[in-house]
N, C-alpha and C positions, 0 to 999 in steps of 0.2 A: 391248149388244154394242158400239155406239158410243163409250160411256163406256169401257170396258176399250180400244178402239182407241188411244183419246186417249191412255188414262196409258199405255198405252204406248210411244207413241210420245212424249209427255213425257220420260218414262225414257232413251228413244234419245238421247234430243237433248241429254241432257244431259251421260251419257255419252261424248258424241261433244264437247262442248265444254270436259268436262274433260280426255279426251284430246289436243284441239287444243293448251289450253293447257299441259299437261304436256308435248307435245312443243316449243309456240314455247320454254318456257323451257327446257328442255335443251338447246335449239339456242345460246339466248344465254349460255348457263352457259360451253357448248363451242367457242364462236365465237370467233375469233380478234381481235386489236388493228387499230382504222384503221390504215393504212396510206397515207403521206402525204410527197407529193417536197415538199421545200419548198428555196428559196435563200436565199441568206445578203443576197446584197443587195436583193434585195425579198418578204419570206415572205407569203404570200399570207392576208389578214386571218380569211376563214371558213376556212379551216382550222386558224389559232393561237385561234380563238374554240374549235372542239371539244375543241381539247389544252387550253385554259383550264379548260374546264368540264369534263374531265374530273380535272384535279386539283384543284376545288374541290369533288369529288364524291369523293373520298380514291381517287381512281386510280392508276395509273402509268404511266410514261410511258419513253421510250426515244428516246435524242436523239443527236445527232452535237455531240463539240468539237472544240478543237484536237487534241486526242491521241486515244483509244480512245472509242468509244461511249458513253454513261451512261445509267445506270437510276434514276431519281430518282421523289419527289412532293413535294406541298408542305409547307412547313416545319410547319404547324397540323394535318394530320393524323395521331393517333395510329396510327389503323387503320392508313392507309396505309405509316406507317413499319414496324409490325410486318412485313404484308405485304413488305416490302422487305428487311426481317431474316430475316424465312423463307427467302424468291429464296436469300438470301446464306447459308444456314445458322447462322447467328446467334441466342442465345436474344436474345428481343426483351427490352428494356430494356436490354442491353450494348453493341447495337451503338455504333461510331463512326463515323459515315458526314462525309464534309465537305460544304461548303455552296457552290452556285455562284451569285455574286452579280451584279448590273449594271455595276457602279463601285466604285471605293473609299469613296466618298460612303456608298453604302450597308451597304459592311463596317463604318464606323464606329461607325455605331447597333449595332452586335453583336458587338463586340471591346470587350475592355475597356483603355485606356490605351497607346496605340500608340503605342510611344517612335518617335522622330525618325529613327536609323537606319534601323529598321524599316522605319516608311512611306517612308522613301527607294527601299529596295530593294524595294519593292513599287510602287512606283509609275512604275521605271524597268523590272520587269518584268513589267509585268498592262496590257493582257490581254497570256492567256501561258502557256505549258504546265506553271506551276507549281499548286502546293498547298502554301499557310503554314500554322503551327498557330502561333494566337496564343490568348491569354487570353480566354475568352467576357463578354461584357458580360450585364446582369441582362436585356436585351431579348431574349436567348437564352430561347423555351420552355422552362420547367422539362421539359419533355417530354424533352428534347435534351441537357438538363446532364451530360456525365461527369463520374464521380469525381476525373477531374484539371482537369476547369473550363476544358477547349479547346475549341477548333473550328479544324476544316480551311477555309479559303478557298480559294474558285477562284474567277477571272475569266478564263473561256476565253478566245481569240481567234476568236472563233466569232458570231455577229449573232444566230444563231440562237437559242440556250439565254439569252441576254442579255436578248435578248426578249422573251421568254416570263418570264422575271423580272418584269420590266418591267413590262408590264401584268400581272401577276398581283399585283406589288403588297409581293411579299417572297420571300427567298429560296427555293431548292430545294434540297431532301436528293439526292447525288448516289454515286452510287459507280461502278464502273466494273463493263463485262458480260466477263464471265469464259466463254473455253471448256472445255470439256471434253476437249478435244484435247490432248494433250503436247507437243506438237511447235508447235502454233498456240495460243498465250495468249490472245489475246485476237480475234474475230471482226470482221472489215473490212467486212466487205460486208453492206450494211443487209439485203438480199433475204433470206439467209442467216440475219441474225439473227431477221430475222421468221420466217421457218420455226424456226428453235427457239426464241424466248421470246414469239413474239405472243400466246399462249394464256394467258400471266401480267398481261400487260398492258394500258391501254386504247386506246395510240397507241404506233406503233414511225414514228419521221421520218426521213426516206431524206435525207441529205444530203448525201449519195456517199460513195464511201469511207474509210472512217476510218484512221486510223493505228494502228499496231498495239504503238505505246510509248507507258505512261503518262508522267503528270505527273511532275516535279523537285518532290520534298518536302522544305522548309524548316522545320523548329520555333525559331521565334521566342519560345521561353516560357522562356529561359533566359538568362545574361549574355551566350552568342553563339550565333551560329550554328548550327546543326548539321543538314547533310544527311543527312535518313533514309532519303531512296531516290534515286539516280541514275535521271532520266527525258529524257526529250526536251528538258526545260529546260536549257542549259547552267549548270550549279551555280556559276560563276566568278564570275555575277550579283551574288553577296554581296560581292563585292571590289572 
């Protein structure tokens, strides 16, 4: 009688621990992204250590720049970037997402041949609410390569996403968070945004409010200039 007591109660107990764990992980599955103030002029080190490690764990992440919010991960994760082409509706392997770097120091290693004008008007405009598409260099993951062999540069004016560059040690896949709203393009207010995309990602950073005009896009991959989107940057820049 004893022995039957036992496996039974065996049974319970086990029952009740694959329960437990079947609930902790649906909780983590459905759980939402840290959530995390941080400032531009001193960001506070343990919490750009959780946003590290989570995009070296193919996460995502959700940041404030100069212009509109961004949704980004790191340059080496493939997952991650699919993931990020999903967010965006995107079949993965077409996206074009552009890249937000530290310095131009560091654009260099991953541009390929950056004529003299060029880097002039980049370097009298970065950081800065633009986005150049220049020629990618071979240091670009084959992951990343479009069929027309560019990449988007961004160097915010922002400490913050710079940062996080920084010590992570190489660029970020970046694009910008898009609303649903017709009337509001794009979402200002990090609170807000955390209520609708924290559940996609693993860190949404409150850096107060965002601006609600993208970036000034320049393509650099031709004899001149050409503005392909009027943004916040004033475009005169090239002149």
């Amino acid at each position: 009688m004893s022995g039957y007591i036992l496996g039974v109660s065996i049974i319970f107990w086990e029952i009740q621990t694959l329960l437990e764990l079947n609930i902790g992980k649906s909780a983590h599955m459905n759980s939402k992204a840290e959530f995390f103030k941080l400032y531009q002029e001193n960001p506070e080190q343990k919490k750009l250590d959780i946003i590290l490690d989570i995009l070296r764990n193919d996460g995502l992440i959700i940041y404030p720049t100069d212009t509109i919010y961004g949704i980004g991960c790191s340059i080496n994760s493939r997952s991650a970037i699919d993931k990020l082409a999903q967010i965006k509706g995107l079949k993965p392997g077409k996206e074009r997402f552009s890249l937000i770097f530290e310095n131009l120091s560091q654009v260099s290693e991953y541009a390929r041949n950056i004529p003299t004008p060029v880097f002039k008007v980049m370097k009298k405009a970065l950081p800065g609410p633009y986005t150049f598409i220049l020629h990618s260099g071979s240091k670009l993951p084959k992951l990343l390569n479009s069929p027309k062999k560019t990449i988007g540069i961004r160097i915010p004016n922002n400490n913050i996403p710079r940062m996080i560059v920084q010590q992570l040690g190489s660029p970020i896949i970046t694009t910008s968070i898009r609303d649903e709203d017709d009337i509001i393009e794009y979402s200002t207010d990090p609170e807000l945004i955390y209520e609708k995309f924290g559940h996609m990602v693993g860190a949404v950073i409150d850096g107060g409010y965002g601006n609600n005009t993208a970036s000034t896009i320049i393509d650099c991959t031709g004899d001149e200039f050409e503005i392909l989107r009027r943004g916040l940057g004033d475009p005169d820049i090239i002149f």
